[in-house]
N, C-alpha and C positions, 0 to 999 in steps of 0.2 A: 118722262122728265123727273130728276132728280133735286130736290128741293132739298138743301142742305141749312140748318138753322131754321125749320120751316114750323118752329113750336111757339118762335121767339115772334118780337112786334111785328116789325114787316114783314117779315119772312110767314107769318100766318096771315096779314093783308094779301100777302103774293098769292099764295094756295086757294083762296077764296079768289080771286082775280081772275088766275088761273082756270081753275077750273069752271066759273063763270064764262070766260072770254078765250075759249082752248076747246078742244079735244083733247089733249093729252090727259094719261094718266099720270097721276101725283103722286109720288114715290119721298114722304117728310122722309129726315133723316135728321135726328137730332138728338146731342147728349142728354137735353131734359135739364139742365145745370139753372142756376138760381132764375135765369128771365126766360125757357121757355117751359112752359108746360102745355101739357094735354089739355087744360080747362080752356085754353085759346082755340082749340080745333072741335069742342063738343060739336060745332055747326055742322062738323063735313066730315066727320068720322065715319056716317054709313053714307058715306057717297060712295056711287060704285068703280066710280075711277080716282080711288084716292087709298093709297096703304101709307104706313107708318115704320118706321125701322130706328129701332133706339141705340145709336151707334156713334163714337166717340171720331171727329173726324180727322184725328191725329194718329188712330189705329189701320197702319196701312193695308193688312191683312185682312179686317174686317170692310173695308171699304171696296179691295177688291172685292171680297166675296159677294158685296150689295150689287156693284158694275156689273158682274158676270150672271147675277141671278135679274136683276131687272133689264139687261142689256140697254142704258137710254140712249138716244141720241140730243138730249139740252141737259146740262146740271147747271144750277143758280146756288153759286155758294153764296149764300146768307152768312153762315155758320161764323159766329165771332162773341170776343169778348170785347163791351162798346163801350164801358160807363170811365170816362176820363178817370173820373174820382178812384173809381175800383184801380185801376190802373198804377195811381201813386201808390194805395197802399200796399198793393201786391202785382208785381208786374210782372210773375211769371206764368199765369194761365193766358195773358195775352199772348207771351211772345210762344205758349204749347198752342192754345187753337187758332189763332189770328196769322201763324208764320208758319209752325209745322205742318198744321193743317190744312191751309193752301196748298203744300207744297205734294200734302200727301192726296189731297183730291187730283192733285194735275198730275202726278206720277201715277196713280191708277188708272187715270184715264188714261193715258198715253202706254199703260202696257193690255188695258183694253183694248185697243184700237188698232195693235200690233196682228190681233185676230182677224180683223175687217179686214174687206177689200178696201180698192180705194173710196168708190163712191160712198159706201159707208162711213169711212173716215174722213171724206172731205164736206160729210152733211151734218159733223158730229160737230158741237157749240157748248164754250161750255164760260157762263156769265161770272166776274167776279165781281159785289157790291164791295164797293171801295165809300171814300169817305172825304168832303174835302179836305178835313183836317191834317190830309198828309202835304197841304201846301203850304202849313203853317199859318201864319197871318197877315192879315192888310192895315195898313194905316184907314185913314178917313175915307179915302177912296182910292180906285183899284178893284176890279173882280179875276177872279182863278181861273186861266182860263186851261186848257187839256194839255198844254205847254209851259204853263207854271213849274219851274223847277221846285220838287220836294225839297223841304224843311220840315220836317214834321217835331212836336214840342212836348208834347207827351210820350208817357211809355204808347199808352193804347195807340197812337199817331203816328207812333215809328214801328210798331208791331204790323199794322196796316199798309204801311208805307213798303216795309219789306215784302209783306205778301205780294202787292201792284207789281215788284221788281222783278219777283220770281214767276208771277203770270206772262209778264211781258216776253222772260226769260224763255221760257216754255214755249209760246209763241216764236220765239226769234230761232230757237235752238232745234225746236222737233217739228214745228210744221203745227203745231197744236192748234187747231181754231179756238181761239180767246178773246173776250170782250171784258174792257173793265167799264165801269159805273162809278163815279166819284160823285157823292150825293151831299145834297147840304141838309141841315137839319132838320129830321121827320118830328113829324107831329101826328097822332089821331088814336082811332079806338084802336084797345090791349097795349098798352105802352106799360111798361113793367115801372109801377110806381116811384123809380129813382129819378129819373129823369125829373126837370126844371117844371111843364106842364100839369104832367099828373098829380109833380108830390104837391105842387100849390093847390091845387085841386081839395085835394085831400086833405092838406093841413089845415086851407081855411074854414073847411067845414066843420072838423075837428077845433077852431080855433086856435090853432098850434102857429105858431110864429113862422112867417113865410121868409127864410132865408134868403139873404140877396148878397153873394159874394161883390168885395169891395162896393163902388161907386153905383154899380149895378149898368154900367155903361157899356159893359160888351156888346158886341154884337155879333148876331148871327142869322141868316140869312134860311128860313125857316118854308119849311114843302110841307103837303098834306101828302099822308103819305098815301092814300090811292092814287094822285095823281106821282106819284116816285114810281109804284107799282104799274103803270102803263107805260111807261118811259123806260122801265127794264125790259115787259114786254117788246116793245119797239125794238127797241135795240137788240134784244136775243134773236129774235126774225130775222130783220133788216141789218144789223151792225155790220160794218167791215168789221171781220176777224183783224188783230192785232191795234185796232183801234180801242181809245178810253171817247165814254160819255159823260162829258159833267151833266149833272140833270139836278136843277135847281128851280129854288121859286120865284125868285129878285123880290122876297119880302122879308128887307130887315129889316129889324128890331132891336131895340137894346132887353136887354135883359129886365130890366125895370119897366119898360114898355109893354112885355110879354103879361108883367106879373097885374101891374095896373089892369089891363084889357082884362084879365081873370077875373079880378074881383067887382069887376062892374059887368062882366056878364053873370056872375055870382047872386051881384045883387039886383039882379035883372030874373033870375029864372028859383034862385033860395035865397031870398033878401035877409040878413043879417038880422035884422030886429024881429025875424019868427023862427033866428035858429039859436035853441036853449044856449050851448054850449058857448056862442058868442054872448050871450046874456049874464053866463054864470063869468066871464071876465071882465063884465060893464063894459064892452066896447060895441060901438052902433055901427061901422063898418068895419069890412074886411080889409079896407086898406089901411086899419091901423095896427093890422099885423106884423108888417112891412118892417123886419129888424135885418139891419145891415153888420153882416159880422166880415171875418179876415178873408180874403180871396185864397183863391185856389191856386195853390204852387204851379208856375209856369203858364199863369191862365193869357192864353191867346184874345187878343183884343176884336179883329173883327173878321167875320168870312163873308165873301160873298161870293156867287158861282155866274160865272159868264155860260149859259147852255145853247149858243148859237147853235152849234154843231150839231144837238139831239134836234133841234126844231129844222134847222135849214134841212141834214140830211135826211131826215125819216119823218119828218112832220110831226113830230110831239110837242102838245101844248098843255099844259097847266089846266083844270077847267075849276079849281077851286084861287081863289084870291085869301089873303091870311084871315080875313074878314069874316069870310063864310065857314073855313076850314077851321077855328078858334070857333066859334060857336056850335058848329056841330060836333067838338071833340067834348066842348063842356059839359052839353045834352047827354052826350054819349056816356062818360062817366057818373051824371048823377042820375042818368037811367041804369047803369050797371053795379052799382055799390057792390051788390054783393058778388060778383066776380075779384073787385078789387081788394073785399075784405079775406076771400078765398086764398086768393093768389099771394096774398101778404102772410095768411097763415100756415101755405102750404109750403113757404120759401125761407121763412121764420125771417121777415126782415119788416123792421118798425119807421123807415126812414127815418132811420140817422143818420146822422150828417158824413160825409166818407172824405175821403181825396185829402185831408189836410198834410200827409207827407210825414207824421210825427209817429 
């Protein structure tokens, strides 16, 4: 098995997953670029069914040579650039590894597979994590369901959106066995500290001002992410080729909901009034961090994922609630500091604020 982006957040939940709940060997395959690193895979680097290959997956040449030297029959492309924000201010490494990328993992395989007999080629699966975000957005209510026609509203959403078309494309056109995955918003341990979770995490312990674009009213419809990571499993198994799975949690939130629950599991397990740094800005909670600055250009109002289809046809169910899965992510951070102080220095990134468009 080919684990492409498998350095990054989920994509090192998957490999740990994997290799936990598999036989397969694990073949990472990742540029290394600002959110994956090696420090995410210390756990399983001498495992004996797991190698590493540092390979750019927009290089067609070099990806053959990966295909032809590990010969697999599953690749799970992970492999993408995901931060909305990164997106506005520079939108062309999305649309180099989130479009070309795709395009160039499905073009390898498909002239790998020109070698195979048939039964070799009709065993061969090859998973794409998609995102709901390429459905655009919902009013008050309304969930996305695998027949939602794309809109997608961001670069990063249209870059994603394109890759889903060129999968499908593949499928439709060469026979390719393809499964996509359109996932709603992951949550849990090694989240590369941009994202909404972590950086709160971080900043309030820091006492650094917890950003809350506009109203702080968005919503988004939020999965732990080992329970995403069995739900891909599932699906790479069991999927009809040429079919999409939405795999979702039905636990939304607004944004402001996310951030409150943080600071009162905060001050539930690092109470405010025994951390210096809140002391040195006279404030007795962390929710008076809470500053509300300008929204995010184009920011989409609400998602939420209708996953009948993962549950009716393959039986996958959720086994965390946002409840449990938010408090073991918080545990998990202020048990790991120093991987997050590692990973922040090894990426030279401060969490600053990104995505304004200016």
């Amino acid at each position: 098995m080919i684990v492409t982006g498998g350095a990054g957040f989920i994509g090192t939940n998957f490999v740990r997953h994997a290799l936990k709940n598999t036989d397969y060997r694990v073949v990472v395959l990742d540029k290394l670029t600002y959110a994956g690193s090696l420090l995410n895979l210390k756990q399983v680097e001498n495992h004996e069914r797991y190698a590493f290959e540092q390979a750019d997956i927009a290089d067609l040449d070099a990806i053959e040579d990966i295909y032809q030297r590990y010969q697999p029959d599953r690749v799970v492309n992970f492999a993408a650039e995901t931060h909305v924000d990164r997106s506005i201010d520079g939108p062309e490494p999305f649309v180099r590894t989130n479009l070309v990328g795709t395009w160039v993992m499905l073009e390898a395989a498909r002239r790998y597979l020109r070698d195979k007999n048939e039964d070799e080629a009709s065993a061969f699966r090859l998973l794409h994590v998609s995102t709901d975000e390429v459905y655009g957005d919902l009013d008050e209510t309304g969930l996305f369901h695998e027949t939602t026609p794309y809109a997608p509203s961001s670069p990063y959403s249209a870059s994603k959106a394109g890759a889903d078309h060129m999968v499908h494309a593949y499928h439709r056109t060469y026979g390719l066995n393809t499964i996509i995955t359109n996932c709603s918003n992951n949550y849990g341990p090694f989240q590369f500290p941009e994202k909404l979770i972590p950086v709160v995490i971080l900043n309030a312990l820091e006492a650094k001002d917890l950003r809350i674009y506009g109203d702080g009213s968005n919503i988004r419809d939020w999965l732990y992410v080992e329970d995403h990571c069995s739900g891909i499993l599932k699906a790479l198994e069991n999927g009809r080729p040429g079919r999409n799975y939405n795999i979702g949690g039905r636990n939304e939130r607004t944004n402001l909901q996310i951030i409150d629950r943080i600071c009162k599991l905060l001050e539930k397990h690092r109470p405010a009034a025994e951390n210096p740094a809140m002391q040195a800005r006279g404030l007795k909670q962390y929710a008076d961090l809470k500053t509300f600055v300008e929204d995010r250009p184009g920011h989409d109002l609400r998602y939420a994922i209708d996953a009948d289809r993962i549950r009716e046809e393959l039986g996958w169910e959720p086994k965390h609630n946002f409840d449990s899965g938010i408090e073991h992510t918080v545990k998990w951070y202020l048990d790991n500091l120093d991987w997050c102080k590692d990973i922040q220095e090894e990426k030279n990134y401060n969490r600053e604020r990104l995505g304004t468009g200016k």
